[in-house]
Residue frames as qw, qx, qy, qz and C-alpha x, y, z in Angstrom:
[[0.533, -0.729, -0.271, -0.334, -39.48, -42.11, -44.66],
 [0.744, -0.569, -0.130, 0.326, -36.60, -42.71, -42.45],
 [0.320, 0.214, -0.049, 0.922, -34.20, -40.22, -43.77],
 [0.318, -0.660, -0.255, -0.632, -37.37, -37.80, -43.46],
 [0.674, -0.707, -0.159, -0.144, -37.78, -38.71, -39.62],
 [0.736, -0.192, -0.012, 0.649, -33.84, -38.82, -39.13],
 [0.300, 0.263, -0.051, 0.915, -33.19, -35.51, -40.34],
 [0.437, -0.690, -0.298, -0.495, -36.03, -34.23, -38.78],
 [0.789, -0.550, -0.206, 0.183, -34.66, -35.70, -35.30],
 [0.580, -0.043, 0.121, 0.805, -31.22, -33.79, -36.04],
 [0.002, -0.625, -0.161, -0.764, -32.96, -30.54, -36.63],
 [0.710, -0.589, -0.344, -0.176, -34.49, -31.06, -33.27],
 [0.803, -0.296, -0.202, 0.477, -31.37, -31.46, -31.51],
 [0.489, 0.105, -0.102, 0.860, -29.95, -28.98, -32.90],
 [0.220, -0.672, -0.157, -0.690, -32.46, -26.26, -32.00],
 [0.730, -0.679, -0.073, -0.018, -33.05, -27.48, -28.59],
 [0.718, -0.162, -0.109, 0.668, -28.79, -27.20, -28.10],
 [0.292, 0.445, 0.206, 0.822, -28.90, -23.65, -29.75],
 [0.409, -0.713, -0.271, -0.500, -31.68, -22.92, -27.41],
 [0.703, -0.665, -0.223, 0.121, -30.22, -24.09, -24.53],
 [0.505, -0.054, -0.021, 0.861, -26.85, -22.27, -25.15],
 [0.358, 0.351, -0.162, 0.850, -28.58, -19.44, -25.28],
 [0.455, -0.777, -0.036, -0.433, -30.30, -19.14, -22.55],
 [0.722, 0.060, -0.201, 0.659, -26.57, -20.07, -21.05],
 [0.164, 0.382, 0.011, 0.910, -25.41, -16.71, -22.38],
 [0.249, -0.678, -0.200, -0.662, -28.69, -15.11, -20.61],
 [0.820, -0.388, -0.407, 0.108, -28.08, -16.88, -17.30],
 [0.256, 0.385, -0.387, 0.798, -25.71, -14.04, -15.59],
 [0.665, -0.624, -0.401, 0.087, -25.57, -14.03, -12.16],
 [0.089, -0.876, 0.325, -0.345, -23.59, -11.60, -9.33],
 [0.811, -0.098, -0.359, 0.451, -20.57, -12.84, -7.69],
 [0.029, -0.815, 0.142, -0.560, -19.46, -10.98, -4.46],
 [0.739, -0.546, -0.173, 0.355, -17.93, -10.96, -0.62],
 [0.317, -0.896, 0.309, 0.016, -15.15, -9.53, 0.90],
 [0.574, 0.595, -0.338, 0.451, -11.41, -9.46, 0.45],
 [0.463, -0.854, 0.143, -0.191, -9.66, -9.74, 3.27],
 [0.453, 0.589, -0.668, 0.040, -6.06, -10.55, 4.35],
 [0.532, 0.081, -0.776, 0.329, -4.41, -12.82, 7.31],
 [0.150, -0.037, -0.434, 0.888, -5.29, -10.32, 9.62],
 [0.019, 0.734, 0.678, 0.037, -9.05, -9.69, 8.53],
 [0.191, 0.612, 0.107, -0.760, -8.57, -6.27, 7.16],
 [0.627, 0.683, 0.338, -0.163, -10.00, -5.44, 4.05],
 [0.415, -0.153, 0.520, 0.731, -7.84, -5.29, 0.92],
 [0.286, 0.683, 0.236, -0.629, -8.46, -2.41, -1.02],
 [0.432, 0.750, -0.339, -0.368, -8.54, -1.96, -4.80],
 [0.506, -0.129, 0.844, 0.125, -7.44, -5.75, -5.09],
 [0.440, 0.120, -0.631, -0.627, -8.49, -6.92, -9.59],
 [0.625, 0.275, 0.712, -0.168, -11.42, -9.19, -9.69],
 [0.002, -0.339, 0.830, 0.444, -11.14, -10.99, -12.93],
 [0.780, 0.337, 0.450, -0.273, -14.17, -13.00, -15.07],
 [0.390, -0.187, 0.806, 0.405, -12.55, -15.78, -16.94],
 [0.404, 0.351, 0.802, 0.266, -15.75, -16.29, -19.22],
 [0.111, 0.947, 0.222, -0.203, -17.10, -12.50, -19.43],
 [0.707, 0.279, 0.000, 0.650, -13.98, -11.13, -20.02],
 [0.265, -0.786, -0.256, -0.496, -14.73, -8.33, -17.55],
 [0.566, 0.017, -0.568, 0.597, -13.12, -7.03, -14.72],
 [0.419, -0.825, -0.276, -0.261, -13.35, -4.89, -11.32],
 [0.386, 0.358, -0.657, 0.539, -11.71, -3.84, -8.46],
 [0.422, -0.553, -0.693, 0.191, -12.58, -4.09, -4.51],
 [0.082, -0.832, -0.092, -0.540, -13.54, -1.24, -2.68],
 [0.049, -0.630, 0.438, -0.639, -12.23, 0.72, 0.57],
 [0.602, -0.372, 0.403, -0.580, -13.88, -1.32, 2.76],
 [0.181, -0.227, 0.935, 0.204, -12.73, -5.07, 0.53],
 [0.650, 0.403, 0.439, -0.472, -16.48, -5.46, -0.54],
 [0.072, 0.255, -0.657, -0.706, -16.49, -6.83, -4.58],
 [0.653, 0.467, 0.511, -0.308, -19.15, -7.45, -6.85],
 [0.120, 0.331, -0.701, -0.620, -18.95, -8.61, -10.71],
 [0.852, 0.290, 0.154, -0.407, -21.46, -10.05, -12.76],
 [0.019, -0.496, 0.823, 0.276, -20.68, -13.09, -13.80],
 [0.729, 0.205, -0.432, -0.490, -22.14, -16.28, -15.02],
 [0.757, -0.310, 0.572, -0.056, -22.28, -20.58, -13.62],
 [0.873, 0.462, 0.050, 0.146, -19.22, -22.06, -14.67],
 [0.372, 0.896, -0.058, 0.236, -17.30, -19.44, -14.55],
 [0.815, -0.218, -0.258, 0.471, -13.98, -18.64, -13.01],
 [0.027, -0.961, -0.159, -0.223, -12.99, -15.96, -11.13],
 [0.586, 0.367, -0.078, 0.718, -9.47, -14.24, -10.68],
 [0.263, -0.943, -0.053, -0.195, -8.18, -12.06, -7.79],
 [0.824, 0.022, -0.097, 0.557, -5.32, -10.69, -7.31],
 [0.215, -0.967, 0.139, -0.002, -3.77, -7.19, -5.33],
 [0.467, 0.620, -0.448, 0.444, -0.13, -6.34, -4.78],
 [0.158, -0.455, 0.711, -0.513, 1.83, -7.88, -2.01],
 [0.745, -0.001, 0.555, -0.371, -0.44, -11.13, -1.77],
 [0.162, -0.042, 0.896, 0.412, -0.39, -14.33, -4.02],
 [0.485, -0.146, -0.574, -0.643, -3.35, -15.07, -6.86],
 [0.303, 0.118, 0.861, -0.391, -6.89, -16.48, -6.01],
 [0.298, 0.101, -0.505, -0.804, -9.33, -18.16, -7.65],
 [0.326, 0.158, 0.885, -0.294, -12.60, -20.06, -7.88],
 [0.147, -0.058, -0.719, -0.677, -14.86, -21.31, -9.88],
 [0.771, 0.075, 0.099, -0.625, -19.10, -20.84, -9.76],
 [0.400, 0.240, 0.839, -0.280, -20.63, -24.28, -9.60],
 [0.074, 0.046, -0.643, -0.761, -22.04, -24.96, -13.43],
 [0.308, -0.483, -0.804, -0.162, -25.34, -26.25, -12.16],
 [0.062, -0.297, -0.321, 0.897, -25.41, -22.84, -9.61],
 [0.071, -0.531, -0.695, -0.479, -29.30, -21.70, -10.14],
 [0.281, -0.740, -0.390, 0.470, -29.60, -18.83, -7.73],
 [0.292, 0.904, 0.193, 0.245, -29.03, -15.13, -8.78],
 [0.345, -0.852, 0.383, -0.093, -26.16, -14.19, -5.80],
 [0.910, -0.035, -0.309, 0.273, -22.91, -16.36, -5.53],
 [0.313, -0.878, 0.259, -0.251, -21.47, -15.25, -2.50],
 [0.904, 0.021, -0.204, 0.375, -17.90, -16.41, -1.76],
 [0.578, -0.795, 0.171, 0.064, -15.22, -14.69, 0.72],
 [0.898, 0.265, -0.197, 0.292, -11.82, -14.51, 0.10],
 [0.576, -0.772, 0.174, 0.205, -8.86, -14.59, 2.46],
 [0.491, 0.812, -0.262, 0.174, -5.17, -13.44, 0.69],
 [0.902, -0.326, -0.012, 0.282, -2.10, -14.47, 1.43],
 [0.027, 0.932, -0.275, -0.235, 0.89, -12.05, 1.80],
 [0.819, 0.381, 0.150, 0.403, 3.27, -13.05, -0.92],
 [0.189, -0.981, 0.024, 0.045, 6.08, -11.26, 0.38],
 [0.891, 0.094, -0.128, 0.425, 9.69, -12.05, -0.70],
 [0.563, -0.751, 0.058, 0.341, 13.27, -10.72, 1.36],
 [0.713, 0.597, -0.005, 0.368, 15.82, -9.36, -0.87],
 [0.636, -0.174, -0.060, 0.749, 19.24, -7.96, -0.26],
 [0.171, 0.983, 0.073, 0.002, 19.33, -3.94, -0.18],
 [0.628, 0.112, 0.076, 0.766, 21.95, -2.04, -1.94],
 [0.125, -0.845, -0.098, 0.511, 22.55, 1.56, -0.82],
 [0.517, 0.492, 0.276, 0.643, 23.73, 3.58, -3.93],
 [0.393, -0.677, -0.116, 0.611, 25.80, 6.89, -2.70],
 [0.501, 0.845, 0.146, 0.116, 26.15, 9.77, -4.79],
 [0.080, -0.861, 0.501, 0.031, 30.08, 10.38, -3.42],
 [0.453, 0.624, -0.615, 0.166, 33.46, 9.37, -4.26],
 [0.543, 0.038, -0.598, 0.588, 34.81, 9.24, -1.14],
 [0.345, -0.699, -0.583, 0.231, 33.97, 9.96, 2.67],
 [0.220, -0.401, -0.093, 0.885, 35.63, 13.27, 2.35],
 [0.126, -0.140, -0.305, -0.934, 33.30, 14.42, -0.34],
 [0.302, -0.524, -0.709, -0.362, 30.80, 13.21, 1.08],
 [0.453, -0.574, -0.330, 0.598, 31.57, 15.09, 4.60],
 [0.176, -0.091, 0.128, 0.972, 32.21, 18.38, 2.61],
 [0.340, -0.540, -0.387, -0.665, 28.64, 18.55, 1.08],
 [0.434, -0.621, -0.638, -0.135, 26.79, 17.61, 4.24],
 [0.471, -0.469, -0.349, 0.661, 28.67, 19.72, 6.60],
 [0.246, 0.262, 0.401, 0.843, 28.50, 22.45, 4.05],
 [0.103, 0.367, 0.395, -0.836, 25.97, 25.64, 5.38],
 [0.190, 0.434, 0.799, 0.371, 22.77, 25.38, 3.89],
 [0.118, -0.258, -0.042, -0.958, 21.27, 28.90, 2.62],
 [0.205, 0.265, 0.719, -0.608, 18.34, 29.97, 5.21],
 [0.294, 0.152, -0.281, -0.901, 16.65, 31.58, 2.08],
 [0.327, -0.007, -0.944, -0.035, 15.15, 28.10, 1.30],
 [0.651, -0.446, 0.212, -0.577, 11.29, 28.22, 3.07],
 [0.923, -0.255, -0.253, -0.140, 11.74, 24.20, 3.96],
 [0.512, 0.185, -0.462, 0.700, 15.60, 25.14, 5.45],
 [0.205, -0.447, 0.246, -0.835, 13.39, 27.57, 7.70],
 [0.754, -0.457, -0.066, -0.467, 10.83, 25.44, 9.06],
 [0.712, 0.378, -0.509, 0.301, 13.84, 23.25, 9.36],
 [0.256, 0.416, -0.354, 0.798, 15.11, 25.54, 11.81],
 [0.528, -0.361, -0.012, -0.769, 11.95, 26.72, 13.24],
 [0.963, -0.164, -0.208, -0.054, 11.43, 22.66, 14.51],
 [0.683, 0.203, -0.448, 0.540, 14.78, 22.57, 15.37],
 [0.023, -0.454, 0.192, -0.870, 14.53, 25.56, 17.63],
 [0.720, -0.424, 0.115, -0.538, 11.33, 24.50, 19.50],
 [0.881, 0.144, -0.441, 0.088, 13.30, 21.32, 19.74],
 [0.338, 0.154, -0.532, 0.760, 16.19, 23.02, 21.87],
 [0.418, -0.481, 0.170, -0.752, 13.73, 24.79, 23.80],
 [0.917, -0.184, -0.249, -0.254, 11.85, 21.60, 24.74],
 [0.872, -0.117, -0.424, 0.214, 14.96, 20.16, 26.13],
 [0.219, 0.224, -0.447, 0.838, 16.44, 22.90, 28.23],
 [0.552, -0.380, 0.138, -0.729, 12.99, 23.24, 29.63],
 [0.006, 0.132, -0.967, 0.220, 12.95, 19.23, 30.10],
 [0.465, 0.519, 0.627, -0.348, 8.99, 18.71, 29.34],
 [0.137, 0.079, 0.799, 0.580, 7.57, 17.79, 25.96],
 [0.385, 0.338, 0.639, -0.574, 4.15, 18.90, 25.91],
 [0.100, -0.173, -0.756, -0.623, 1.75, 17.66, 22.98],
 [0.347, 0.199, 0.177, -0.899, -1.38, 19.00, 21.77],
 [0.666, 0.324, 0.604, -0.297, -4.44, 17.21, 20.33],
 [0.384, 0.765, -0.428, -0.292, -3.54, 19.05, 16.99],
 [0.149, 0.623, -0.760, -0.107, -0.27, 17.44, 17.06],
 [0.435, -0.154, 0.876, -0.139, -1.03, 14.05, 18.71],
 [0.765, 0.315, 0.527, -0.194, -3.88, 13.29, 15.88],
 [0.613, 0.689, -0.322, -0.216, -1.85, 14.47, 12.94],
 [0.175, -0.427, 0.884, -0.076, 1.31, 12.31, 14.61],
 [0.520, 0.075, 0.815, -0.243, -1.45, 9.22, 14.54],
 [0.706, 0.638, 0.230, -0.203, -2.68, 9.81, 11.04],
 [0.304, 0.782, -0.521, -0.155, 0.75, 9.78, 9.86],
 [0.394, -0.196, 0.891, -0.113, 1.29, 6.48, 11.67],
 [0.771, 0.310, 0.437, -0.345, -1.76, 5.29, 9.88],
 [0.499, 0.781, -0.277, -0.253, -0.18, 6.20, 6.36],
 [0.294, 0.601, -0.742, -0.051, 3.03, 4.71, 6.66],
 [0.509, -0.004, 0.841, -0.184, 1.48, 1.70, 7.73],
 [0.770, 0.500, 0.314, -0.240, -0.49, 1.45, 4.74],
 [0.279, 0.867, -0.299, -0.285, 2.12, 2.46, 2.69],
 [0.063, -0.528, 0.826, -0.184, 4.48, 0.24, 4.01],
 [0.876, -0.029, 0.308, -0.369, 1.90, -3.04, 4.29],
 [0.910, 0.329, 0.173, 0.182, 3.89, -6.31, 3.24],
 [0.671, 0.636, -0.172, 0.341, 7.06, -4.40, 2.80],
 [0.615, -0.199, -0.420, 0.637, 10.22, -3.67, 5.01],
 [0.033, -0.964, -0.260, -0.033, 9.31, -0.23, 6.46],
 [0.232, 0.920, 0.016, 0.316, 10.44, 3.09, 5.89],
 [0.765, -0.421, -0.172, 0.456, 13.89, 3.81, 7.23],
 [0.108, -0.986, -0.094, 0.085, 14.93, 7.48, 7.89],
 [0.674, -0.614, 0.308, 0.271, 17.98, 6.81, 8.60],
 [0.629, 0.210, 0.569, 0.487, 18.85, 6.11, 4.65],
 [0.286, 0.906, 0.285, 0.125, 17.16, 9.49, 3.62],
 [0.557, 0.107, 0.011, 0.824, 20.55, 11.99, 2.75],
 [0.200, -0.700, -0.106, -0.677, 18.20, 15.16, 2.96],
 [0.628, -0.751, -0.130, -0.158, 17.32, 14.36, 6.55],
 [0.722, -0.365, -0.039, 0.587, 21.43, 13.86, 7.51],
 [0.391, 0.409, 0.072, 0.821, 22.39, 16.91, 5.74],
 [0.303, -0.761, -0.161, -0.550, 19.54, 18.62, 7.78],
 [0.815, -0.519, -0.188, 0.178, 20.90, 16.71, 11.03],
 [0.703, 0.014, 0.076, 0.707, 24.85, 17.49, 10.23],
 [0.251, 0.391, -0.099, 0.880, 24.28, 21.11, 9.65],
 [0.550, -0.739, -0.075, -0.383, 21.95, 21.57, 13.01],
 [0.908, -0.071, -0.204, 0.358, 25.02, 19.93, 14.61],
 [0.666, 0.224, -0.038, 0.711, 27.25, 22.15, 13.44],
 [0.046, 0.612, 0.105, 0.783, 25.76, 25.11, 14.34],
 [0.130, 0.141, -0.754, 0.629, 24.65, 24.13, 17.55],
 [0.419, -0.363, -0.131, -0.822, 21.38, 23.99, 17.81],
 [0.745, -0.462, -0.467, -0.118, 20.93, 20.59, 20.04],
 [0.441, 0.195, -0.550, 0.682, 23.07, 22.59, 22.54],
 [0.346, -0.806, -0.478, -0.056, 21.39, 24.06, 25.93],
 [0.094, -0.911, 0.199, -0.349, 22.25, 26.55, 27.79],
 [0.711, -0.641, 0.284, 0.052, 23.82, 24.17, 30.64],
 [0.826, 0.376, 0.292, 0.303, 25.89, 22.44, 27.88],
 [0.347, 0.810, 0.049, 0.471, 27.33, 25.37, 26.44],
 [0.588, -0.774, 0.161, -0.170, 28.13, 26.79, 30.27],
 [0.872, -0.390, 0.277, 0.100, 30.50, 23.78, 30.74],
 [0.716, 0.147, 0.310, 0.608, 32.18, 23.87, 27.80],
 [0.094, -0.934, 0.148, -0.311, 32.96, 27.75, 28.26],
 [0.765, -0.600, 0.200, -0.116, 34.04, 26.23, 31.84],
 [0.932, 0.024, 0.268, 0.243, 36.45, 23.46, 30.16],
 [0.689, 0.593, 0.092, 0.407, 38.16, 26.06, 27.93],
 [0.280, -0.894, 0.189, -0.294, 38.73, 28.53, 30.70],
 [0.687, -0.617, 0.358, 0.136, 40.52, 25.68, 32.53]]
């Protein structure tokens, strides 16, 4: 009679464990907030990570995530340019929402740059760039074409910008800030296309003015 009422008790258990694991498993719940960095903008397209689902996401445009996850569980986030974050639901969590914020840290590290030069020596490199680039070339025209309204602009001594120009100028700022978030920004000054374009507007004169040009007529005369 006691074996009979012992295994019985042990059948018990184990149904009522079997039962209560799965309604575990059925127990899925949403996990969401915002992404945001140091600064409180929103971090876009940042991984959100369930540790026990095996299930992932990303944040949206505006840092907003949502994943379905489960109490217990541990979530994983993590974007480029910022260190990991994580946290874990609250196993005894008995609501349907688990709302939780998270604030990134820029995980940003300084390294030495190395410039890598496609010349020998400064004289080959001075032969290409000085070297007359064909006009045929439409981006060697507009080249020009910018250059040109350039000289004007400065023999006339007034810059004048249009709305056009002033909101594409500000939406290009916007870019290379994003672009550039967390990282050493963009320096022109390294780009070889833009000195080859610089060196042969040089050479030809084109940042010359009229008054410029006058004098140094003037200088050869004497």
């Amino acid at each position: 009679m006691k074996r009979f009422a012992y295994t019985g008790l042990l059948l018990m258990l184990a149904i009522t464990s079997v039962t209560g694991q799965v309604e575990e498993k059925k127990r899925l719940i949403q996990a969401t907030g915002f992404i945001t960095d140091a600064d409180n903008r929103p971090v876009h397209h940042a991984s959100v990570i369930s540790k026990k689902l095996s299930r992932g996401t990303s944040s949206e445009m505006t840092g907003i995530y949502s994943i379905v996850s489960m109490p217990g569980d541990t979530i994983f986030i993590s974007a480029l340019g910022y260190k990991r974050y994580m946290f874990s639901i609250p196993g005894n969590f008995n609501e349907k929402i688990f709302k939780m914020d998270v604030k990134l840290i820029s995980d940003t590290i300084s390294i030495e740059g190395i410039t890598v030069l496609p010349w020998r020596s400064y004289d080959e490199f001075k032969r290409e760039f000085l070297s007359t680039l064909p006009r045929s070339r439409p981006e060697v025209l507009y080249m020009y074409e910018n250059l040109a309204y350039i000289q004007r602009s400065i023999e006339n001594m007034e810059m004048t910008t249009t709305p056009e120009a002033g909101f594409r100028m500000a939406m290009q700022q916007q870019t290379n800030a994003t672009m550039t978030r967390n990282q050493a920004p963009y320096n022109n000054l390294l780009n070889p296309f833009a000195w080859a374009k610089f060196f042969s507007g040089v050479k030809e004169g084109l940042l010359k003015n009229e008054k410029s040009q006058q004098k140094a007529r003037k200088k050869q005369k004497n």
